[in-house]
VOBA-1610 file (N, C-alpha, C; in pm, whole numbers, padded with zeros to 5 digits, always signed):
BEGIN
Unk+12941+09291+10879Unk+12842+09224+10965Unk+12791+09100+10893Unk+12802+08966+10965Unk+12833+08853+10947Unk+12610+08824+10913Unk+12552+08833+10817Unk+12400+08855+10795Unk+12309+08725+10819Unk+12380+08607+10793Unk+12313+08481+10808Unk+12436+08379+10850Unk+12384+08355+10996Unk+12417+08288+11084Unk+12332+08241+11203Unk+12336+08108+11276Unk+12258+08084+11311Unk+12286+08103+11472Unk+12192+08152+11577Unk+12248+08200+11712Unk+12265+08061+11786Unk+12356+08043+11853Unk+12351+07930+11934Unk+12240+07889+12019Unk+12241+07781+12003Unk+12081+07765+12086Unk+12075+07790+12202Unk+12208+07792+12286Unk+12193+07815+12432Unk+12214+07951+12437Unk+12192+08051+12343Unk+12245+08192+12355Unk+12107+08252+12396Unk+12100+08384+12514Unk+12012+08433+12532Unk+11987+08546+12431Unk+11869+08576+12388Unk+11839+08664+12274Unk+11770+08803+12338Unk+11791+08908+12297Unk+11782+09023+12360Unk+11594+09103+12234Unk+11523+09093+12311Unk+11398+09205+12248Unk+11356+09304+12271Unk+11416+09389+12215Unk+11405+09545+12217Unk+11253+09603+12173Unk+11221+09722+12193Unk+11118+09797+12145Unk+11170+09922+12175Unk+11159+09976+11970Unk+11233+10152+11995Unk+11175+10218+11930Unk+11128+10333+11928Unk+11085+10400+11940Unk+10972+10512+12008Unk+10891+10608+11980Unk+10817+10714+12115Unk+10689+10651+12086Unk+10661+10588+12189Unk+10511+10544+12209Unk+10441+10617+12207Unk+10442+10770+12266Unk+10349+10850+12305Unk+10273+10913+12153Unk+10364+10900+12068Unk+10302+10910+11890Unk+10255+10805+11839Unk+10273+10698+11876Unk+10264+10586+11818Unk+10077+10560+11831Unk+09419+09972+11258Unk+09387+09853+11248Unk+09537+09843+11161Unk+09547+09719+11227Unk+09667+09695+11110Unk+09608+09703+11037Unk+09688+09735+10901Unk+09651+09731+10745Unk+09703+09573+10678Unk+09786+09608+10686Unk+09873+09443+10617Unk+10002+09397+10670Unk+10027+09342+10781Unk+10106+09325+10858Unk+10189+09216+10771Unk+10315+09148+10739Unk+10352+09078+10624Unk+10515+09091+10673Unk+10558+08967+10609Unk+10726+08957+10621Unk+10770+08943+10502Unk+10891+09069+10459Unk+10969+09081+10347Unk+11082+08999+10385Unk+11152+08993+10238Unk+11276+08888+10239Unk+11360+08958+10196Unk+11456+08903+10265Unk+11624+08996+10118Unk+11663+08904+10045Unk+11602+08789+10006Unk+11623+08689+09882Unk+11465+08698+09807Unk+11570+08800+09673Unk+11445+08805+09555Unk+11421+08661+09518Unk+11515+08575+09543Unk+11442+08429+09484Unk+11378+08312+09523Unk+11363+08400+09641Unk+11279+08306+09760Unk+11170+08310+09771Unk+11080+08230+09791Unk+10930+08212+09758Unk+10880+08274+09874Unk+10748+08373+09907Unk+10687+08435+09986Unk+10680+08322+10129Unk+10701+08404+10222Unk+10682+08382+10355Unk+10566+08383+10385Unk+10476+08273+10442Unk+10313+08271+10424Unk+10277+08303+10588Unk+10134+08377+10617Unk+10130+08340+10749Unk+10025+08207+10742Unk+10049+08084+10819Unk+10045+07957+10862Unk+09892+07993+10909Unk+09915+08067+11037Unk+09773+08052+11161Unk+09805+08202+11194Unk+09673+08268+11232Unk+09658+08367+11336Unk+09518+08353+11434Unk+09589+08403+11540Unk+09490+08446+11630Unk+09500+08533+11697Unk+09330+08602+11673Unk+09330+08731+11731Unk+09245+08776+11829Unk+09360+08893+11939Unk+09214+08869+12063Unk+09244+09009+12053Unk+09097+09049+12071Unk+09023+09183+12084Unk+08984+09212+12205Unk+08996+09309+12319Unk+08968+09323+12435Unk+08927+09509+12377Unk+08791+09567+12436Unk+08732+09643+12443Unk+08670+09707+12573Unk+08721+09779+12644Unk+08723+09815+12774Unk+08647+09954+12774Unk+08542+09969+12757Unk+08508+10144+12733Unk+08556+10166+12621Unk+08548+10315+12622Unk+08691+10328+12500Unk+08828+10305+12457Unk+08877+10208+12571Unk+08987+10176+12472Unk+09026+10006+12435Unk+09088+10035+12375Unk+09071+09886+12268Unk+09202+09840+12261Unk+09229+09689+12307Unk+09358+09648+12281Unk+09360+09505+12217Unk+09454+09507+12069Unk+09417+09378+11984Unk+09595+09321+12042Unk+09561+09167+12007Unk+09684+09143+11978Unk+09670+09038+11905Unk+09785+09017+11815Unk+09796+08886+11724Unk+09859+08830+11772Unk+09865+08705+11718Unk+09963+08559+11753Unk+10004+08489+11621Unk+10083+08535+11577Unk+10111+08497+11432Unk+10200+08415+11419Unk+10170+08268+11283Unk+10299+08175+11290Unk+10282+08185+11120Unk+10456+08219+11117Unk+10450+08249+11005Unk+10570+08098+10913Unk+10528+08060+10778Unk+10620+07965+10741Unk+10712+08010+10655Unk+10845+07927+10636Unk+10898+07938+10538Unk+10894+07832+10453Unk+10825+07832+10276Unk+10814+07676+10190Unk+10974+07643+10156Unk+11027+07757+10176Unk+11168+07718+10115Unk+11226+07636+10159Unk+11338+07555+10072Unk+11470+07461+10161Unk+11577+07517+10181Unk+11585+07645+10210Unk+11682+07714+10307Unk+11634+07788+10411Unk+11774+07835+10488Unk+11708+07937+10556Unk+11702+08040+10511Unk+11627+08136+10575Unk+11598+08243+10531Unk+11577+08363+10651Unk+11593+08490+10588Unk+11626+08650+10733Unk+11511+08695+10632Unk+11403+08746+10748Unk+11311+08833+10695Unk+11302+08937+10751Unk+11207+09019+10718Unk+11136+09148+10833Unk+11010+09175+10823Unk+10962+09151+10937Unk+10826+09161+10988Unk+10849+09339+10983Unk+10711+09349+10886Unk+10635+09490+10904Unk+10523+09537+10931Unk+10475+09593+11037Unk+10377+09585+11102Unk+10303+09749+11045Unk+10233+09788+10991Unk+10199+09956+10951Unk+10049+09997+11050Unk+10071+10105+11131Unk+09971+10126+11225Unk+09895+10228+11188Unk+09770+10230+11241Unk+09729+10420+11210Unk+09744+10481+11313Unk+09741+10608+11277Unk+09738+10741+11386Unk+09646+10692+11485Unk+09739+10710+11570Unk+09639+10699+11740Unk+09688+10540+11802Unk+09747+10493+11681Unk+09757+10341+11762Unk+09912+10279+11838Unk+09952+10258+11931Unk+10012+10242+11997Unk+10077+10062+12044Unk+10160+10054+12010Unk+10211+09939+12034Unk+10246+09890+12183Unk+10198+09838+12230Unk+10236+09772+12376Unk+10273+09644+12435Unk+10299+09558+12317Unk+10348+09447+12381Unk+10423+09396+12208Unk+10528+09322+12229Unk+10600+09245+12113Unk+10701+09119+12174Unk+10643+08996+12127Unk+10728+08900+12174Unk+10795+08830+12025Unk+10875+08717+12046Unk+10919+08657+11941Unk+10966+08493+12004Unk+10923+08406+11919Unk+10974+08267+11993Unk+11107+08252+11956Unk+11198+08205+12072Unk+11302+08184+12063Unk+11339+08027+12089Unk+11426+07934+12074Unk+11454+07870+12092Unk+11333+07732+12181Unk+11209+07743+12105Unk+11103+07746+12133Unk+10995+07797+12258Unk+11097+07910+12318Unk+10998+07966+12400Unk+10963+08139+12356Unk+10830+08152+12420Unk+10805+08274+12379Unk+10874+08373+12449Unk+10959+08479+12390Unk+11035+08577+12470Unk+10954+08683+12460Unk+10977+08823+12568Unk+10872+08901+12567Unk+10979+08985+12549Unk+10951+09127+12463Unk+11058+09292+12437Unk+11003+09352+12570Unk+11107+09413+12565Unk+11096+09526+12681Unk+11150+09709+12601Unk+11035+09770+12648Unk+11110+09909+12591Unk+11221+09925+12602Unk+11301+10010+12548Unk+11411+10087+12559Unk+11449+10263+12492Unk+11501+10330+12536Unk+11520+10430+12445Unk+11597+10422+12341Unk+11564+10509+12185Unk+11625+10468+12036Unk+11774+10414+12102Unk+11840+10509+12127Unk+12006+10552+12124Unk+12053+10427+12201Unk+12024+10399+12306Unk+12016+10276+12361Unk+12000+10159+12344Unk+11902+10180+12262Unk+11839+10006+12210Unk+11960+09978+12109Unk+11997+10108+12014Unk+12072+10076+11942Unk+12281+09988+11960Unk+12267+10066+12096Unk+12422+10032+12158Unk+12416+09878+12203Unk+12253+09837+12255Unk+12272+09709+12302Unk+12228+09614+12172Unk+12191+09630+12107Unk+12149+09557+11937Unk+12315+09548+11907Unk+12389+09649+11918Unk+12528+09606+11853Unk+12664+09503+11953Unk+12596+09564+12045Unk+12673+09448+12145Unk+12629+09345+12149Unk+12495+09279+12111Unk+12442+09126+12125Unk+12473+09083+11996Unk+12462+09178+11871Unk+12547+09074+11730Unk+12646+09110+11758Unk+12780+09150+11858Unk+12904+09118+11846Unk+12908+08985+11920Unk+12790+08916+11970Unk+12790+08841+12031Unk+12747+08661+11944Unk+12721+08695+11820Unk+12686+08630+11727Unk+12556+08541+11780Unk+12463+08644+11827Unk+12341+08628+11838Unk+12231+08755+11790Unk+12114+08720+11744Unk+12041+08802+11628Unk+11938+08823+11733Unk+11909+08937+11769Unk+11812+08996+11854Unk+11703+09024+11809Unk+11572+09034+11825Unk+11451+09062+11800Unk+11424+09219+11821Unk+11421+09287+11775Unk+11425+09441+11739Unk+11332+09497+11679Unk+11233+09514+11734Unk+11079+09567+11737Unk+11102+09731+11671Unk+11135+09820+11591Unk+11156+09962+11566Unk+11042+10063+11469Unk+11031+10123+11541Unk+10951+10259+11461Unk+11021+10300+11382Unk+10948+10291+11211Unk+11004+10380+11098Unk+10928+10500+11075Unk+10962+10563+10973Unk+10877+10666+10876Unk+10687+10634+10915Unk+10613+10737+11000Unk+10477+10750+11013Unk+10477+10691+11172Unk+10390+10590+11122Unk+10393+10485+11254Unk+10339+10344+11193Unk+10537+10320+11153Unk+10519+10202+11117Unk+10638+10154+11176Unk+10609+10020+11200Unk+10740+09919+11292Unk+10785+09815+11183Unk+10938+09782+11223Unk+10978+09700+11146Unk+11072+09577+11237Unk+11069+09439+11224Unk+11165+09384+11334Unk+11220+09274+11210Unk+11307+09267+11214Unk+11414+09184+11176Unk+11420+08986+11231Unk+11388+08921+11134Unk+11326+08792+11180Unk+11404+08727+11144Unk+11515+08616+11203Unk+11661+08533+11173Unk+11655+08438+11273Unk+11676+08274+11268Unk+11678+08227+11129Unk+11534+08225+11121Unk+11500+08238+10975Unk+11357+08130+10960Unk+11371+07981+10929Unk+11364+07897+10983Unk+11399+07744+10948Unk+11378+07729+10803Unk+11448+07614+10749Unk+11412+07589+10572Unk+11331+07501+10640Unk+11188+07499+10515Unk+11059+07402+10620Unk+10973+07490+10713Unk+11032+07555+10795Unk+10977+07586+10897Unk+10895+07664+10940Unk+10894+07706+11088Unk+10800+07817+11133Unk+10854+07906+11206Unk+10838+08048+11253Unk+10845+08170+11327Unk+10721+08217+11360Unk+10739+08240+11518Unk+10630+08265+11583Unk+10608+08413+11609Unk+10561+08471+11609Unk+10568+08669+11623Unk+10416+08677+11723Unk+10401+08748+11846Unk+10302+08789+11910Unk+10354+08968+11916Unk+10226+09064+11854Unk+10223+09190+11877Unk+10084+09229+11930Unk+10096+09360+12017Unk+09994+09392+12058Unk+09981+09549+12024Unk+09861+09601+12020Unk+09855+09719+11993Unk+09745+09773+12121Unk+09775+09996+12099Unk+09588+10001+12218Unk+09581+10122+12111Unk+09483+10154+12118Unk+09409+10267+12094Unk+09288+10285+12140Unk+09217+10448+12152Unk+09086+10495+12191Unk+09051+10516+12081Unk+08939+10417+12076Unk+08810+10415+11970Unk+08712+10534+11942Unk+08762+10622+12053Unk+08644+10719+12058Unk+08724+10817+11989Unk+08844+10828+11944Unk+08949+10981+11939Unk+08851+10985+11793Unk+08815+10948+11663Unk+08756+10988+11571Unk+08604+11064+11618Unk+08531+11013+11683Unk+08429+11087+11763Unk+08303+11011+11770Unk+08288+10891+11668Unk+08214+10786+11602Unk+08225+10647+11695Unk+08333+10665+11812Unk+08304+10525+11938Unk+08295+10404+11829Unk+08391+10377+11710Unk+08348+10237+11684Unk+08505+10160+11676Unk+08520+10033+11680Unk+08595+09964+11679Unk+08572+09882+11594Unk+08699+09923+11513Unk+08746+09834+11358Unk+08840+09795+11379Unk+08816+09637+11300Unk+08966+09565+11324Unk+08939+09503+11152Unk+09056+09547+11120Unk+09093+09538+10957Unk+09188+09417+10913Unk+09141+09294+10825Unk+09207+09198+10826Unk+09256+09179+10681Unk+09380+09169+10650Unk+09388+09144+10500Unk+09546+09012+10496Unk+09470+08925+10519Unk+09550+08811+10500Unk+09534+08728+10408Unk+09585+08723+10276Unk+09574+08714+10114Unk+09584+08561+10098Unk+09609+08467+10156Unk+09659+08316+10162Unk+09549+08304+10265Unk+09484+08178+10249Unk+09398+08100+10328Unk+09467+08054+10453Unk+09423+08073+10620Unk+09533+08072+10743Unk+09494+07923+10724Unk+09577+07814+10758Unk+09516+07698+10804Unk+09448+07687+10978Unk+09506+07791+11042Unk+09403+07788+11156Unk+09396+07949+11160Unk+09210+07962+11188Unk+09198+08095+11232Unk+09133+08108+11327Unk+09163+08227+11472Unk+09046+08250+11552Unk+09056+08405+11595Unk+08952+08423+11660Unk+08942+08521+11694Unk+08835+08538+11784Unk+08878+08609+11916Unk+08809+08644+12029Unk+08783+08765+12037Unk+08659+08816+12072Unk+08642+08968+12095Unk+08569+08987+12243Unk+08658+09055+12297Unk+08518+09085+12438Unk+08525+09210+12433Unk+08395+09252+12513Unk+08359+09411+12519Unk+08303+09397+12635Unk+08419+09481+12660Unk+08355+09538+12835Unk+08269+09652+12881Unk+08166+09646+12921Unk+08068+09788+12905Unk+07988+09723+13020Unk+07926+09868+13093Unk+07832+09860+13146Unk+07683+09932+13099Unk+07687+09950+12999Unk+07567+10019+12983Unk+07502+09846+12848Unk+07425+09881+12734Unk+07355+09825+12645Unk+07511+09731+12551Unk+07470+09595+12511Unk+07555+09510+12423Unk+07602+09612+12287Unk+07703+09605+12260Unk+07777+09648+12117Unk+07708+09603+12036Unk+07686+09688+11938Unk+07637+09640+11777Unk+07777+09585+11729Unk+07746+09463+11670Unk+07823+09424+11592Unk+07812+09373+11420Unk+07915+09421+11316Unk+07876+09371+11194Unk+08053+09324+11135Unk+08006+09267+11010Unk+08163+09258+10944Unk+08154+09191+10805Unk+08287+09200+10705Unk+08258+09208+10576Unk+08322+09027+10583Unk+08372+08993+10682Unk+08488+08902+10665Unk+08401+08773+10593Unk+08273+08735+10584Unk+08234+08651+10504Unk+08222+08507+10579Unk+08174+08538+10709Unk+08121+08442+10813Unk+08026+08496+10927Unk+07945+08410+10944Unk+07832+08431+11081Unk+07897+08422+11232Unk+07860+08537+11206Unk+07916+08586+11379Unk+07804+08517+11477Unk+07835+08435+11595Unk+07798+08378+11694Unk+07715+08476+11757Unk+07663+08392+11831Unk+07561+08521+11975Unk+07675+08540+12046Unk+07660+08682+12112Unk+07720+08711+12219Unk+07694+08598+12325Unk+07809+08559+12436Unk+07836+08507+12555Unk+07822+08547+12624Unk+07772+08591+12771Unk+07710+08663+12848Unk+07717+08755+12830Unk+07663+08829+12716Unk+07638+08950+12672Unk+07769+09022+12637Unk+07903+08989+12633Unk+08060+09045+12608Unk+08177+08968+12555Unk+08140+08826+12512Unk+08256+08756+12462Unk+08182+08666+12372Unk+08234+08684+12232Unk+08189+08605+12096Unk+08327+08543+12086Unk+08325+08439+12038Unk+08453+08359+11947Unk+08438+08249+11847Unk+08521+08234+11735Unk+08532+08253+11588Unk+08652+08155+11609Unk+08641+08029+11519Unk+08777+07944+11499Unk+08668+07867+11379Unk+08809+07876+11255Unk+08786+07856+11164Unk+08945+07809+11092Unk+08922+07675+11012Unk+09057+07621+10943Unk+09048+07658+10799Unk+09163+07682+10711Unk+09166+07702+10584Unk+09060+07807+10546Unk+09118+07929+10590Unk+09000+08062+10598Unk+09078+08151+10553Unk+09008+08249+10453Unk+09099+08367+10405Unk+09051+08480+10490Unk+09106+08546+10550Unk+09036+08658+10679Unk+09068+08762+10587Unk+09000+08800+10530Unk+08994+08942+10457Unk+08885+09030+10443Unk+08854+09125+10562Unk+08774+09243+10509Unk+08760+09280+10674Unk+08646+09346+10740Unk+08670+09436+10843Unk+08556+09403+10942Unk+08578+09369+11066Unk+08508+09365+11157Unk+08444+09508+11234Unk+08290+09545+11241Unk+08290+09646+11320Unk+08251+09620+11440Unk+08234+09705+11592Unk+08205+09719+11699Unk+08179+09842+11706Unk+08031+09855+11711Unk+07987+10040+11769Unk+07965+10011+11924Unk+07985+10090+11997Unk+08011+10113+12115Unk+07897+10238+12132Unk+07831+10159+12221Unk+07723+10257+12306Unk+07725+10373+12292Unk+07660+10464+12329Unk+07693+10635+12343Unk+07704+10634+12468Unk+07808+10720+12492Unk+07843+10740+12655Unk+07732+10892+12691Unk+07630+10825+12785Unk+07513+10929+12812Unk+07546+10959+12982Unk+07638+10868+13002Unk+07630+10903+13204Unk+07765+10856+13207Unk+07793+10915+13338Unk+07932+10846+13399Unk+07909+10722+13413Unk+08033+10606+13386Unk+07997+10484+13354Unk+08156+10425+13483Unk+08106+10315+13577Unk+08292+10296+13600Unk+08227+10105+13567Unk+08373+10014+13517Unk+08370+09893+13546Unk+08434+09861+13613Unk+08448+09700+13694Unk+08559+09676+13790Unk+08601+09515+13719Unk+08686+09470+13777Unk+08738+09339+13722Unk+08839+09240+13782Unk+08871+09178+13799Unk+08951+09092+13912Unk+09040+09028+13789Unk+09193+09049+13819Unk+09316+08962+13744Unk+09364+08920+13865Unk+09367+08764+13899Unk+09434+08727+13983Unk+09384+08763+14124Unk+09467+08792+14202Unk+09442+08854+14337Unk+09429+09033+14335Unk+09416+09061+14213Unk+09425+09224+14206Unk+09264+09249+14130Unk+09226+09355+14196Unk+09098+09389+14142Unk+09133+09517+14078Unk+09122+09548+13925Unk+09100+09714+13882Unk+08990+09778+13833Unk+08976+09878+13802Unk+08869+09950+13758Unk+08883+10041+13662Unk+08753+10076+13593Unk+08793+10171+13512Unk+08683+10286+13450Unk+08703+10393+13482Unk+08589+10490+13469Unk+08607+10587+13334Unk+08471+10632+13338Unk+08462+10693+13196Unk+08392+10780+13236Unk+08343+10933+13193Unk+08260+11043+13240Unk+08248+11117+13057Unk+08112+11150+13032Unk+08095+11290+12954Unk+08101+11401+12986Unk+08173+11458+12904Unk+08266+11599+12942Unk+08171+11676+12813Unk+08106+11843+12831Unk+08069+11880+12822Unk+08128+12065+12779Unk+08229+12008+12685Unk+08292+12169+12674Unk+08223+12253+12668Unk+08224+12377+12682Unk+08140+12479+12681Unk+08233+12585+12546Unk+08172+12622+12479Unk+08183+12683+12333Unk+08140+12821+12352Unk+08225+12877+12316Unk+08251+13067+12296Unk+08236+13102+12144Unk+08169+13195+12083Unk+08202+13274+12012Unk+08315+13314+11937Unk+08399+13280+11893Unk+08523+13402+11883Unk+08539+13524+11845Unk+08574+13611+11898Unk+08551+13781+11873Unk+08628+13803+11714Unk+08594+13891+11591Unk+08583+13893+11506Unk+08751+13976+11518Unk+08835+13906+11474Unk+08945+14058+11476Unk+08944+14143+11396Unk+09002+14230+11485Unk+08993+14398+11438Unk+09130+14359+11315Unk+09253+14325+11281Unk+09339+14337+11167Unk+09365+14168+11175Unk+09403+14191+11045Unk+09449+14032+11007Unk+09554+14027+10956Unk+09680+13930+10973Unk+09784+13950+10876Unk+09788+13831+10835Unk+09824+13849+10677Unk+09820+13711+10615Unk+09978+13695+10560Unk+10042+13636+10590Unk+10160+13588+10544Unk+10203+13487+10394Unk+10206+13519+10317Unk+10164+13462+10181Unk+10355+13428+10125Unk+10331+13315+10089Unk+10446+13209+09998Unk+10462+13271+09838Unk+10510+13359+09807Unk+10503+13374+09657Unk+10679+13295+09605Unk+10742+13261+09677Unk+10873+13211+09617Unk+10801+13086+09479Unk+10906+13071+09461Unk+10899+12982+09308Unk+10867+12827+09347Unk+10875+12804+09439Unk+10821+12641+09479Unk+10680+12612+09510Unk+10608+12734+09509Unk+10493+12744+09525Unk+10405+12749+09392Unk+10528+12748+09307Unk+10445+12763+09149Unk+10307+12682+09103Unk+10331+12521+09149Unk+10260+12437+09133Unk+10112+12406+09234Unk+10137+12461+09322Unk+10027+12499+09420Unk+09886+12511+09337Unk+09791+12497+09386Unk+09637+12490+09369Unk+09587+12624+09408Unk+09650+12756+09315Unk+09608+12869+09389Unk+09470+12908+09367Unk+09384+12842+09316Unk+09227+12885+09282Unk+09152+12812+09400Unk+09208+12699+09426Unk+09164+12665+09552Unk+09183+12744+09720Unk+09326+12795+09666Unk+09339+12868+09818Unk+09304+13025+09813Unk+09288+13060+09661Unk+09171+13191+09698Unk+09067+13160+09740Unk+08975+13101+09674Unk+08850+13029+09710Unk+08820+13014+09889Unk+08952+12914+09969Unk+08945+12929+10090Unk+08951+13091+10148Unk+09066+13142+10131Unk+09071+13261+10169Unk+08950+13373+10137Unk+08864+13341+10047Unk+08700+13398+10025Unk+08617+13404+10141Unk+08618+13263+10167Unk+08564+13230+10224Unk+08568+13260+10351Unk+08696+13252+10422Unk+08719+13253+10571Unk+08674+13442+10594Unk+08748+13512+10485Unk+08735+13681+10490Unk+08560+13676+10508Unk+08483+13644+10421Unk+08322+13670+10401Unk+08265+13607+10539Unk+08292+13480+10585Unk+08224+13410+10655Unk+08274+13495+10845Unk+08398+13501+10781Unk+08432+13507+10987Unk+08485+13655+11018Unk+08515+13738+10889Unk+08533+13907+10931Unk+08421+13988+10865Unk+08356+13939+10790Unk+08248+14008+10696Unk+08281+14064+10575Unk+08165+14101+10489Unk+08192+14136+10332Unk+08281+14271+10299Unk+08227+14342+10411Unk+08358+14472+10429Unk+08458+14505+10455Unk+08483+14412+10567Unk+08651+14390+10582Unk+08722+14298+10469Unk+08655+14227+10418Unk+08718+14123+10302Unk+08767+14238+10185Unk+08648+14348+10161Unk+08696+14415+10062Unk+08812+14549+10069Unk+08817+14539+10206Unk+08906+14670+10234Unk+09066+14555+10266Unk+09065+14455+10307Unk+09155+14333+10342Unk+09239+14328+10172Unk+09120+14342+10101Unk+09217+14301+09951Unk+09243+14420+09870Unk+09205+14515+09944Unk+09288+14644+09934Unk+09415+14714+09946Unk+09464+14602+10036Unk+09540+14648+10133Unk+09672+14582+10116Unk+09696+14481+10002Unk+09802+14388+09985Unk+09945+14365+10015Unk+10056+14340+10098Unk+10140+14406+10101Unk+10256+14261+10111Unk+10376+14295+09972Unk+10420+14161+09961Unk+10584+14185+10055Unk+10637+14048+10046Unk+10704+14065+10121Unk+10818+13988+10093Unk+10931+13999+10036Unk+11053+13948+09970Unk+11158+13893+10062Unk+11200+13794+10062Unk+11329+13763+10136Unk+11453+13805+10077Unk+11479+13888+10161Unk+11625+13947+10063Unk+11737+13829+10074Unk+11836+13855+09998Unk+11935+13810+10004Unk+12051+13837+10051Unk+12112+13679+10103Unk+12221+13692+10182Unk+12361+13687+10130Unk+12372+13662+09957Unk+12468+13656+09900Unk+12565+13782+09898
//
């Protein structure tokens, strides 16, 4: 496979997105190189828009990233997410327009990724690795030049239980352009807002849209947004275009049982040899605990009476 080559300019470029969404703040979003002797790939400018809808929250960047070098150069954009956060949009500029990915399934994405480089064109390939982290493959980068990358992410702010919205910035090089938009959509009281990033946050705009543009700025440290307490059913509405949507929110009120104390317990215990290194003073300690606290001091002592081990025989 032919690694650095340049796609014809009139060639259409194919943008995939693979992997399961349904698992799916940035930490340090950044482009690696496969030339150790190539000087770091800087990001140029970002801008970032924050949309806050109730509980859920959708950021996206607009990132232009340079290359100082006088060649070209193949990178890979790595994007690392946390639990709960979900990727929903990935474009890449092509031939100076912005192209937009479209999902696909793994097995699939993969058959058409190999048919577009038999085509000696380099596709934009958005992929879930190890956790929930994405990786896309960035060719050419101009010598001189620039690459444009737009990603979007959503998550519910509320799944920790704390309703706040953090957006985590660690961009180590000063951007020569920075901005950033945040709106918060709510119907109840304005968001508290604070942040470490080392600039004065504006007044709110009719009470839901602040914005931030700043040149030769190092964006490093964390924006917060606490979000109201949801005390009543709440709905908003909103007009895109000729389409009006809405969106409702309700407090839900589980109701909490007891759990009945069981009558026997079986504990299934690891004594094989890989367990050697284990923290077993810690997991007596737990196991103290759970016996005393949730069956009582008498069953704990008749429980460790009762020990009974249990060998995997062998199949040799």
């Amino acid at each position: 496979m032919n690694s650095l080559h340049r796609p014809p300019s009139s060639a259409v470029a194919a943008l995939l997105l693979l992997g399961a969404f349904a698992t799916s703040s940035l930490r340090a979003q950044r482009m690696e190189l496969s030339d150790a002797s190539a000087s770091a790939i800087i990001v140029e400018s970002a801008e970032i828009k924050s949309e806050v809808t109730g509980r859920i929250a959708v950021t996206t960047f607009d990132l232009v990233f340079r290359n100082p070098n006088g060649r070209v150069l193949e990178g890979t954009f790595v994007l690392p997410l946390l639990d709960g956060q979900s990727v929903t949009r990935f474009a890449l500029d092509l031939d100076g327009k912005l192209r937009e990915a479209v999902p696909v399934e793994k097995t699939k994405g993969r058959i058409v990724f190999e048919e577009i480089e038999r085509r000696r064109v380099d596709p934009g390939l958005l992929e879930q690795t190890a956790g929930n982290n994405y990786r896309a493959r960035i060719f050419p980068i101009p010598a001189g030049g620039t690459r444009r990358i737009v990603v979007a992410y959503q998550e519910d702010v509320a799944r920790s239980g704390d309703a706040a919205y953090r957006l985590n910035l660690d961009f180590p090089q000063p951007l020569k352009n920075f901005r950033l938009a945040l709106t918060a959509f709510a119907s109840g009281p304005t968001a508290k807002i604070r942040t470490t990033l080392g600039l004065d946050l504006p007044a709110w705009r009719e009470g839901k849209t602040l914005e931030i543009t700043r040149r030769n700025f190092t964006a490093r440290g964390v924006l917060e947004l606490a979000l109201p307490p949801l005390d009543r059913p709440r709905v908003l509405t909103g007009r895109r275009g000729n389409d009006e949507y809405f969106y409702a929110e309700a407090p839900v009120a589980l109701p909490t049982r007891a759990r009945a104390t069981p009558r026997t317990v079986g504990l299934l215990w690891d004594s094989s040899g890989s367990g050697a290194e284990r923290d077993h003073a810690r997991e007596f300690a737990l196991l103290d605990a759970w016996f005393a606290t949730a069956i009582g001091a008498r069953c704990a002592a008749n429980s460790k009476k009762r020990p009974t081990m249990a060998r995997p025989r062998s199949t040799a």
